[in-house]
Structures are given as structure tokens and as C-alpha cells.
SEGU-300233 format. One line per 5 residues: their letters; for each residue x, y, z of N, C-alpha, C. Coordinates in pm, whole numbers, plus 50000, padded with zeros to 5 digits. Atoms other than C-alpha are relative to their C-alpha. Last residue first. Example, Ala and Ser with C-alpha at 12.3 -4.5 7.8 and 13.67 -1.06 7.14 Angstrom:
! SEGU-300233
SA = 49918:49881:49994:51367:49894:50714:49923:50109:50073 ~ 50089:49881:50000:51230:49550:50780:50090:50120:50000
This chain:
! SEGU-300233
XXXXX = 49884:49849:50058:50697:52710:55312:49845:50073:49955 ~ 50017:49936:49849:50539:52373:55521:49990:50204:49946 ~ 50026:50037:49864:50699:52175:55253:49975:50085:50139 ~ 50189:49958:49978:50696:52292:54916:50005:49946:50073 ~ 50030:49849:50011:51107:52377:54930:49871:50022:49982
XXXXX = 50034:49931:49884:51191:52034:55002:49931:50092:50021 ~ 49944:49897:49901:51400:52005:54738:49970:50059:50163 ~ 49865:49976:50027:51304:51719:54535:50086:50058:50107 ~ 50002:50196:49931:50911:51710:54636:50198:49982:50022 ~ 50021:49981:49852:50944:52095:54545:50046:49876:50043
XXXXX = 49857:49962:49948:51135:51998:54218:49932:50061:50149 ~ 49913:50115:49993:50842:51746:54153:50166:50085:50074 ~ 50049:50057:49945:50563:52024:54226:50121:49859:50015 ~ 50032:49912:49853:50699:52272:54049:49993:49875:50084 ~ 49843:50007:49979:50753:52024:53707:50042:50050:50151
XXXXX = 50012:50140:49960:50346:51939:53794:50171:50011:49986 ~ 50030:50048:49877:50272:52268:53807:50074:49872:49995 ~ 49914:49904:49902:50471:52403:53497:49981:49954:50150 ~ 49889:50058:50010:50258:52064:53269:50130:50097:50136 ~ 50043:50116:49918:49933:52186:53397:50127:49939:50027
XXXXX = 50026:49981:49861:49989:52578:53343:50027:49834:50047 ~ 49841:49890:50011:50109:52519:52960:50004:49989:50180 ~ 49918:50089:50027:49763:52278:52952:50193:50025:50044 ~ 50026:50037:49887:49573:52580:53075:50081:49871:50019 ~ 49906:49979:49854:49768:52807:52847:49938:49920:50118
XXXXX = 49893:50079:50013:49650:52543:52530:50032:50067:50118 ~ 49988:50108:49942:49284:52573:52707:50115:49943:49956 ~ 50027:50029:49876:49263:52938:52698:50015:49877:50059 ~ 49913:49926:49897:49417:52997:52392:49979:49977:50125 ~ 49911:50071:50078:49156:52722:52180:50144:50075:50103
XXXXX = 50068:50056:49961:48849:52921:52379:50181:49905:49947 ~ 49982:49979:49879:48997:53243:52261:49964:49893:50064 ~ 49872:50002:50021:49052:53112:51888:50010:50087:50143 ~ 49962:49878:50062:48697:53016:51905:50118:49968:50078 ~ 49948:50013:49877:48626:52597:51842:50016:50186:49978
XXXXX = 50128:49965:49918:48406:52477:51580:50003:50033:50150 ~ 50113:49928:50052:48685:52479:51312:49900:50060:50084 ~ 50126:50128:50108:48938:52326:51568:49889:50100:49916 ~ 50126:49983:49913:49207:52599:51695:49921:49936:49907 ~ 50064:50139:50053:49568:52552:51678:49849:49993:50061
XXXXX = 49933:50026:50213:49726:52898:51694:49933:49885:49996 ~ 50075:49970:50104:49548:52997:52038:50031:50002:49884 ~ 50103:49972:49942:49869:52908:52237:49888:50095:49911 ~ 50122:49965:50060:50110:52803:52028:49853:50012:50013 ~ 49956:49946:50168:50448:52906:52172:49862:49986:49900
XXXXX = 50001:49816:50024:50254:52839:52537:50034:50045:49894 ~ 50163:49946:49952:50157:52484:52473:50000:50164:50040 ~ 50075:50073:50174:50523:52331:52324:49853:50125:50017 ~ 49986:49942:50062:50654:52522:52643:49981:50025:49850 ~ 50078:49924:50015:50470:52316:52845:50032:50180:49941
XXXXX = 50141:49970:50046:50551:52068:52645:49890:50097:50078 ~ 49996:49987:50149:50920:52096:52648:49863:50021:49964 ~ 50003:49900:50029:50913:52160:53035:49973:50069:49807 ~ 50065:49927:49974:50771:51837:53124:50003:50168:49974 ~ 50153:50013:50072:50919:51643:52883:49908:50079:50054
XXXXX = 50145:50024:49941:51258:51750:52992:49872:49987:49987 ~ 49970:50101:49892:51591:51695:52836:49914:49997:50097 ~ 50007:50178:50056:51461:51846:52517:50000:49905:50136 ~ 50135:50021:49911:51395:52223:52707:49968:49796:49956 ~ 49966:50165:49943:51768:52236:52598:49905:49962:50084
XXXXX = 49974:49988:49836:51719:52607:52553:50028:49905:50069 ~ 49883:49921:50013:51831:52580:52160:50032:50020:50182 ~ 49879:50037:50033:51607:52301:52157:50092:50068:50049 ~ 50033:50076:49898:51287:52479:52257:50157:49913:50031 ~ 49970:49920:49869:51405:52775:52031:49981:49879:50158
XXXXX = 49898:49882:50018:51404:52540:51732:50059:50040:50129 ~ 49918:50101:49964:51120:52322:51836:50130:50041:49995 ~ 50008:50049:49886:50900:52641:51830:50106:49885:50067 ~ 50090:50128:49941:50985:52745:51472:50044:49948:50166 ~ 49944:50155:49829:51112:53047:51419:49857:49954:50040
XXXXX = 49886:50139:50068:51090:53229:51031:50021:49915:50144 ~ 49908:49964:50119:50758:53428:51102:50104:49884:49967 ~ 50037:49839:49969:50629:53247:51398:50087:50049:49905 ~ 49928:49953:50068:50550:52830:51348:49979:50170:50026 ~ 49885:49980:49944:50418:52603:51609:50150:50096:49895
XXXXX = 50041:49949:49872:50052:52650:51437:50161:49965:50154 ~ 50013:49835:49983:50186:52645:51108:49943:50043:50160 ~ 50145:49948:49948:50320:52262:51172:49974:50127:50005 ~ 49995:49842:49955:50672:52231:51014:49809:50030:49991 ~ 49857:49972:49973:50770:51851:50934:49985:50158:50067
XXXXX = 49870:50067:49930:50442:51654:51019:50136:50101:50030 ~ 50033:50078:49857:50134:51884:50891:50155:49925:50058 ~ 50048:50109:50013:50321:52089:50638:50004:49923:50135 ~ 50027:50116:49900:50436:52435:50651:49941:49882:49919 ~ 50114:50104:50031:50672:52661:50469:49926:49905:50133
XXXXX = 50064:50049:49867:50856:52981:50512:49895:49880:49943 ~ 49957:49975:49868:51154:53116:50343:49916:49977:50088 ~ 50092:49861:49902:51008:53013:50047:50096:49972:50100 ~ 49889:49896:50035:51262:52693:49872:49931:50147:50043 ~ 49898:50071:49917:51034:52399:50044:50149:50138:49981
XXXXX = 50037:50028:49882:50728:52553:49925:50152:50007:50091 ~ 50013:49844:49937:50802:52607:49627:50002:50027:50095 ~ 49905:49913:50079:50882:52247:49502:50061:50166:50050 ~ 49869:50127:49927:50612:52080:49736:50104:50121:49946 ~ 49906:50056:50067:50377:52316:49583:50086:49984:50065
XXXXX = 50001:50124:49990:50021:52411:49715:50123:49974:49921 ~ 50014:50092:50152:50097:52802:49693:49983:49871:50087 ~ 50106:50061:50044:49970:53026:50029:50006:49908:49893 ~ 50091:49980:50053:50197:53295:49967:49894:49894:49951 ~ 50053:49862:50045:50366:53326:50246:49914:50039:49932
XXXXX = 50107:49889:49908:50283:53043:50483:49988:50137:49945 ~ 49885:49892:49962:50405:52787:50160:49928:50127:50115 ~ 50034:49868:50031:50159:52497:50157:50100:50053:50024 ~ 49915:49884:49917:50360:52144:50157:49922:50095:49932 ~ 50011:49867:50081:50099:51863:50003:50080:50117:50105
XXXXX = 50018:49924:49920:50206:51494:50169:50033:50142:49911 ~ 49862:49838:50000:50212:51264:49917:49923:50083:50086 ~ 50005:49868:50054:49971:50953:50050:50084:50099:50005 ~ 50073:49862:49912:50108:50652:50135:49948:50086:49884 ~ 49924:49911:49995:50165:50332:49917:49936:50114:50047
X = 50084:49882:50000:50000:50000:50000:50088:50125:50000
């Protein structure tokens, strides 16, 4: 069974062309460059990387969830309703890193 080609839009001007796409200074496509973790030319994984947010799952995603907070919003969803529940996600993952380096340190005990 052979996949389906995956169609690269370009974010500038909108073309459907693999070809074009890939040579714009800005393209997305679902898998390699998601437009909703994309900001002018920096991409989210990029800067997440560059801070070495890799070596923690908890900080990578809740920094995944603030970079595209209200960018990924379902058709039947509003783009305040879509913001509100990626920073609540952003919030869930920060608690729960908090909460392990308290446990860790001590430092939520009693304080």
C-alpha cells in the first residue's frame, strides 16, 4: 500500500507546491513544520532546543503549549476558547515540574 504525498503549503503565499514551498523562506506541512508552532521564520522546536527544554518532557511541552497558544484551533472551536485551554495545559505541565522539584527540594513543605 503506498502513502499519500504529503501537500507542503508555503505560509507566504499560500501556493500548494512541494517544490516552492520547500525553497520560500517559510513553509508548513502537517508533520515537518506545523503552522501553528510556526512564527515568522522560528519554529517552536528550534528555540525549545536551543534552551535544551529536550531533556525534559515536562518543560518541552509546556513550552510546546505556550508558543502556540490559540494557533491551533478546531473549526468549531473560538481562537479564545483554543488559547485558553492550550495556556491551561502550559499551566498543567509548569505545576506538575513545580511540584516534583518541590518534592526534590523540600522547598513545598510547610513554606
Amino acid at each position: 500500500m503506498k502513502a499519500d504525498k504529503i501537500t507542503i503549503q508555503c505560509l507566504e503565499c499560500k501556493q500548494l507546491n512541494d517544490e516552492h514551498a520547500r525553497t520560500c523562506s517559510e513553509y508548513s506541512d502537517d508533520v515537518e513544520r506545523p503552522a501553528h508552532y510556526v512564527a515568522g521564520k522560528i519554529e517552536a522546536i528550534d528555540v525549545m532546543e536551543a534552551f535544551d527544554l529536550d531533556r525534559c518532557g515536562l518543560l518541552f511541552n509546556a513550552a510546546k503549549y505556550l508558543f502556540r497558544a490559540g494557533s491551533k484551533c478546531p473549526a468549531d472551536e473560538s481562537t479564545d476558547l483554543a488559547e485558553l485551554r492550550d495556556l491551561k495545559k502550559c499551566a498543567w505541565y509548569l505545576s506538575r515540574k513545580i511540584k516534583r522539584l518541590e518534592e526534590k527540594t523540600g522547598e513545598g513543605k510547610g513554606k
